[in-house]
N, C-alpha and C positions, 0 to 999 in steps of 0.2 A: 541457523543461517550464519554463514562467514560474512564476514568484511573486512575487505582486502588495507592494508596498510595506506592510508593515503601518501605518504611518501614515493611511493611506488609509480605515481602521475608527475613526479616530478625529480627527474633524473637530473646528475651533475650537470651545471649549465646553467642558461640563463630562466629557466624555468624553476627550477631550485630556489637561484637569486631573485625572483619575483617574492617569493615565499619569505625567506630569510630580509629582505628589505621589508616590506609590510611588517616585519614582525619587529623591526627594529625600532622602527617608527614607532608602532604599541609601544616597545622599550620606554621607549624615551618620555610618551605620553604619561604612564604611569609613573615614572622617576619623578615629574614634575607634578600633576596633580594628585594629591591625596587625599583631597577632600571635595566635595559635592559642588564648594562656593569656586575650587582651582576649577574642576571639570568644567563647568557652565562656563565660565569665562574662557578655556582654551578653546570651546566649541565655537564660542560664539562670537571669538576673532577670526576663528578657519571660515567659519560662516558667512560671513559678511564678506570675506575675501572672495568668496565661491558664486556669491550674488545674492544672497540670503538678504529678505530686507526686516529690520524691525516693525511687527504687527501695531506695537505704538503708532510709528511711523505712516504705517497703511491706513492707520482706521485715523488719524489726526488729518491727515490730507485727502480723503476722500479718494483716494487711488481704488479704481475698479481693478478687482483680479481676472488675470483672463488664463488659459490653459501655461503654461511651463512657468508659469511666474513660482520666485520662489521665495516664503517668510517663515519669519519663526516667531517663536511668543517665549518672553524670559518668564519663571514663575520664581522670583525674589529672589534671583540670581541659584539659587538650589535646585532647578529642576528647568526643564524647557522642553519647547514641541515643534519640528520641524515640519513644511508641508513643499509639497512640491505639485502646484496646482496640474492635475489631468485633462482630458480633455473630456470624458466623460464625466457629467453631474456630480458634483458629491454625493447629493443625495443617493448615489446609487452605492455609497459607499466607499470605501476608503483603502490601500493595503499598508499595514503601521507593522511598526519594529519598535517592539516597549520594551527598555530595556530602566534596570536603575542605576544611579551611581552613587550611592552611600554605601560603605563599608564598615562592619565591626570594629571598634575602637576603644579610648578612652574618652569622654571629654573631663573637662575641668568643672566641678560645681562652681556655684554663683558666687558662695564666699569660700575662694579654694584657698589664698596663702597663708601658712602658719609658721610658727616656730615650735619647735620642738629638740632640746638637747642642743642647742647651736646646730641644729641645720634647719633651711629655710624649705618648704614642704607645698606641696600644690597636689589638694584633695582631690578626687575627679571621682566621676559615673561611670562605669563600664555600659558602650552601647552595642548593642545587637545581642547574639548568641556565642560566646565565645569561653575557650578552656583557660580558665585568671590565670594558671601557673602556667601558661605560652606567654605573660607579657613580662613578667619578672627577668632582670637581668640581661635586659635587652637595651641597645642603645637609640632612642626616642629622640622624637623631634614632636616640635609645636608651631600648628598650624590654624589660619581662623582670623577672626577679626575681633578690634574689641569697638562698640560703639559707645559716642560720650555725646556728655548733655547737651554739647551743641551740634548735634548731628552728626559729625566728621566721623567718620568709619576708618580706623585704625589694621591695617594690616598687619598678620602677624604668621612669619615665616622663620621656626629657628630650630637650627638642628641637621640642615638641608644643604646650605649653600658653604661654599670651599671657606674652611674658618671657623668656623660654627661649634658653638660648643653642643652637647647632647646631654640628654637626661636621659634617666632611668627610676626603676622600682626595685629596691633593694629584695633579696632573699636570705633566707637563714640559713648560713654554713653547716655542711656536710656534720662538722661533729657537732654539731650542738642539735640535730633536724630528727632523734630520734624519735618523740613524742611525735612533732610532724607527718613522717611518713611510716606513721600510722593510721593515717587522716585516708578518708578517700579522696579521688582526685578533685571530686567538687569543690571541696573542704580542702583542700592545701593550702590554698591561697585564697583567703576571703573577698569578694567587693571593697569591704573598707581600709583593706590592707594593700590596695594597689595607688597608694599615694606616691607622688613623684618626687626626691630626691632635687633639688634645685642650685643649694648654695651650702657654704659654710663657713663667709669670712665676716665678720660681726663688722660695720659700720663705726668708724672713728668720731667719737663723738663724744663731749665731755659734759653734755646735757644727760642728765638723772632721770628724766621726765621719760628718755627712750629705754624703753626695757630688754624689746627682742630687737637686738642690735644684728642679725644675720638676716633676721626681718627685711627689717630697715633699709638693710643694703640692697640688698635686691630690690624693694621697692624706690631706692635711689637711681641705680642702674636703672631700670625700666623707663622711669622719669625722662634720663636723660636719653632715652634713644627712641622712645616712642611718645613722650610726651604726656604718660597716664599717671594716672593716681590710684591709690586702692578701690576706692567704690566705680572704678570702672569697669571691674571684675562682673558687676552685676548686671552690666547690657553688652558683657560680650558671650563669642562662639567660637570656642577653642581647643581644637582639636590634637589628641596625645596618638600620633602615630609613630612607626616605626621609620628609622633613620638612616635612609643610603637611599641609594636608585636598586631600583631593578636589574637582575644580571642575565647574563647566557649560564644554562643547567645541561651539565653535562660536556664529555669530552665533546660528542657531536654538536656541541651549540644546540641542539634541537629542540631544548625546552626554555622557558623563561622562569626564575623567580623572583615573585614581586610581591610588595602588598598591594590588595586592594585589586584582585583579578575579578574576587566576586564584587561588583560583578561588571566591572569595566571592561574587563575580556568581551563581552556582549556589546557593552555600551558603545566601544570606540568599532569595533565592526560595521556594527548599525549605521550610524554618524557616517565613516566613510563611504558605506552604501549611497547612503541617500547623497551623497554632493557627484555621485556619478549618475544619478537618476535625472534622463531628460527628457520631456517631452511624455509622459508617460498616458497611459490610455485612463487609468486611474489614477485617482490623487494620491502619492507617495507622504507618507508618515514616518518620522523618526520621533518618538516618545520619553524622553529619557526623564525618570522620577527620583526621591529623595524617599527616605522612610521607608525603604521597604523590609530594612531588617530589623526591627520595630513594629511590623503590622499593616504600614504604608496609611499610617493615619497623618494627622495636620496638615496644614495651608500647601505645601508642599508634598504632600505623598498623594498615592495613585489613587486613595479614595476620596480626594477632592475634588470639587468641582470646575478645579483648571480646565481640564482639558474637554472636558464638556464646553466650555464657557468659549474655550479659545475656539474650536470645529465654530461655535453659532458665529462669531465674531469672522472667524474666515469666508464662511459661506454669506456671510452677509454681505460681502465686501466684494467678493464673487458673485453676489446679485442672484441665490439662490437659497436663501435664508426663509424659512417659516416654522415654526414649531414641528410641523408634522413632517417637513425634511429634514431637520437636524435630528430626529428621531429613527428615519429612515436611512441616512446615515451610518449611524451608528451603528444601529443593527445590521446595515448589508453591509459590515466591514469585516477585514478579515486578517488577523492577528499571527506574530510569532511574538510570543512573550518570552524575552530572552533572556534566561536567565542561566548558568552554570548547573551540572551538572557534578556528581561526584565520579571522578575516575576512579575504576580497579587499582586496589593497590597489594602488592603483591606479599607484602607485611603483615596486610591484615585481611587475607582472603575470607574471613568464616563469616562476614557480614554481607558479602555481595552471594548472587546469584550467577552464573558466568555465562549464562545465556541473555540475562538482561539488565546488563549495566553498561558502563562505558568505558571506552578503553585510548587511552592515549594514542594518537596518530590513526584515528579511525574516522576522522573528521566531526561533524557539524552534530549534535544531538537532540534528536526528539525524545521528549515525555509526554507519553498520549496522558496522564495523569501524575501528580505527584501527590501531597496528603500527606497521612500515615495512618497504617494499619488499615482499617478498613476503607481506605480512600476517603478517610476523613478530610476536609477542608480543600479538596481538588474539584482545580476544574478537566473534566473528565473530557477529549477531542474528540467530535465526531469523525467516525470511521471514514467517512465520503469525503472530510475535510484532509485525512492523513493521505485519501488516493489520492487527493487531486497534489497534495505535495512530492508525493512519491516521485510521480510523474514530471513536475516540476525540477525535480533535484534530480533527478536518472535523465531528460532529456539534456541539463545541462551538466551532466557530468560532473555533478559535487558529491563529495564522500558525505555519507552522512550513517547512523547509526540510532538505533532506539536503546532508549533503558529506563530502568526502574532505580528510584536512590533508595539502594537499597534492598536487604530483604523485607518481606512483606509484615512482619511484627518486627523487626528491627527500630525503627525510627520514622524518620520522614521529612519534611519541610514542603515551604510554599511559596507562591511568587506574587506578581502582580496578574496571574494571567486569569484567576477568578472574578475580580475586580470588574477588567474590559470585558468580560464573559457576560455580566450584569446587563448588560445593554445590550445580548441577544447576538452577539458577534460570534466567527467560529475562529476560537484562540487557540494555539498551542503551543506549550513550553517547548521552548529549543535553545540550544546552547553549546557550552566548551564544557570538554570536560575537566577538573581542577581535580589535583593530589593538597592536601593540607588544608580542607575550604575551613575560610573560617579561622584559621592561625593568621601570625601577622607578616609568615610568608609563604605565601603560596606557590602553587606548578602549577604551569602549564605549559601545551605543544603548540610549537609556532604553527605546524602544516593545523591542527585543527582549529584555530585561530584565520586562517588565511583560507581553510573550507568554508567556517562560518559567514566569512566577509563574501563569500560569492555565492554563497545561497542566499546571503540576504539581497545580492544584487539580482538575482536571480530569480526572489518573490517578489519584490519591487513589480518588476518589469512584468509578469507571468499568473501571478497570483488570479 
């Protein structure tokens, strides 16, 4: 089966510039948020501006919910759940767009600063699944908060803004790398060799008692601009990402590279969706979690009881709360679990299959399953679930395309959509498809980014 260029629906003109504006806007969103704690917060000033009201707010004041009202529930500023009451029951179910916003990175451990050699060093964790020798000799930025004894939550943004100095992770020059690249690629670059580079002017100081004087300095500077001390290190959350904005890819502008696509390309779609959803016949859901490239474990990922907790909390509020409705609920809902997609790359064709994968500028993507190998760890979409999308997405006109990541003994991964599968819903992976998933700069195509956004508005409404 062909699938026509989605470019192809959108000729020079102002229908184009619909395309190329939405994507801009994505631009700019990802330039600025890079981490789960920036996402939550830009959503959820858009939010409030759109009429969004805080669920604190609802369930403190007794405010009954009634059909278009619209709230959201923050889950420790890392994760949150939008709803846009229907006018049919919850209980009969719900149609949600779960999408996550954590990204592959570094973070800092708890006691990361050292000295070594007169330069001043900041130890870190590699999170998610990612290739170590992508972050070496890259210019970095730090993002995150640090929190201190008396509660005060300390921002921490450097690397970003005009002025800004950058870090990096040092690599071993070409002649000396023989031994090296001998190594396989897992092994080039170890975990505990992706320590950050920071400083190298020693602290003036005529006190004996200070030893690591490069240290020191840096822990002076710090001092004087955020106000911390070393053992603050130990209650904060600080994140080693890649440092610029996102650009336009390619002479035609037509693609974007950015970090941090996987998997926000989903997540900011979603989000937009839902603040054009009104009135709706069902209750519209935007889901956006933390952890999920990690497993989607703790207080914050999708296998927590947030979102359980937040539906009972809404329905209650809506005056249609009882154990055996919020259960009813759940189960008669019905899921796009939005998560990226690997695009055909033309580099490394022997790993795809060319009848079932994805392809740049092809629009919006289903995966009736993901896994690996024998459909391990998938949630596998019912067939009557994919017509009734089909149909959904062919009457309103959005490109859309199926695939597998992947050959079938090749590899594989997974999303949140087995998770809301748990509760007896009919989920299915869809998304963008991304060149580089997983490095710390990604592709992706604006036109299949602005199909995604109208299919979601599209389930919203239709589903």
């Amino acid at each position: 089966m062909e699938n026509k260029i989605a470019w192809e629906k959108y000729p020079e003109g102002n229908k184009r510039e619909e395309v190329f504006q939405f994507a801009e806007n994505y631009r700019k969103f990802i330039s600025d948020c890079k981490t789960e704690r920036e996402c939550v917060s830009f959503f959820v000033e858009k939010a409030e501006k759109a009429g969004f009201v805080n669920l604190e707010k609802v369930i403190a004041e007794h405010t009954a919910l009634k059909a278009g009202d619209r709230v959201y529930a923050n889950n420790m500023g890392k994760g949150m759940a939008l709803f846009v009451i229907g006018k049919e029951s919850m209980e009969k179910g719900m149609n949600i767009l779960g999408a996550h916003i954590d990204s592959p990175r570094l973070d800092l451990k708890q006691d990361p600063l050292y000295e070594d050699t007169d330069f001043a060093m900041l130890d870190t964790h590699y999170y998610g699944g990612i290739k170590k020798y992508q972050w070496v000799t890259l210019p970095l930025a730090l993002h995150g908060v640090i929190a201190k004894k008396d509660g005060t939550v300390v921002e921490v943004n450097i690397g970003d803004k005009p002025g800004d100095p950058v870090f990096g992770v040092s690599d071993l020059l070409i002649h000396l790398s023989g031994e090296q690249l001998e190594k396989k690629a897992a092994k080039v670059i170890e975990g505990e060799n992706l320590d950050l580079l920071i400083g190298s002017i020693p602290m003036q100081t005529e006190d004996e008692k200070v030893k690591e004087k490069v240290k020191a300095n840096i822990m002076n500077l710090l001092s004087k601009e955020y106000g911390i001390e070393e053992e603050d290190f130990l209650s904060a959350e600080i994140e080693v990402v890649p440092a610029g904005e996102a650009k336009d890819y390619g002479f035609d502008r037509s693609m974007i590279m950015g970090y941090g696509h996987d998997d926000r390309v989903c997540a900011y779609p979603s989000f937009e969706a839902m603040l054009v959803s009104e009135d709706p016949e069902i209750t519209s859901v935007c889901l956006l979690v933390d952890k999920e490239e990690i497993g989607s474990v703790g207080a914050s990922g999708m296998q927590s009881r947030f979102f359980e907790n937040t539906v009972a909390e809404v329905m209650a509020a809506a005056g249609s709360y009882s154990e055996l409705a919020l259960r009813r609920a759940l189960a008669g809902s019905k899921v796009l679990s939005s998560d990226v997609s690997a695009a055909f790359d033309p580099n490394f064709p022997s790993v795809m299959t060319k009848r079932n994968t994805a392809y740049f500028g092809k629009g919006l993507v289903f995966n009736k399953y993901t896994g690996s190998r024998g459909k391990g760890g998938s949630n596998d979409a019912n067939a009557e679930y994919i017509g009734k999308l089909r149909n959904i997405m062919d009457t309103n006109e959005v490109s859309f395309q199926t695939a597998e990541l992947g050959k079938v003994d090749q590899g594989g991964g997974g999303t949140i959509a087995y998770i809301l599968a748990n509760y007896g819903m009919n989920v299915i992976d869809s998304g963008v498809p991304v060149l580089n998933m997983h490095a710390p700069w990604e592709i992706i195509s604006k036109v299949d980014l602005y199909e995604a956004y109208r299919g979601y508005i599209a389930f919203l409404k239709e589903a």
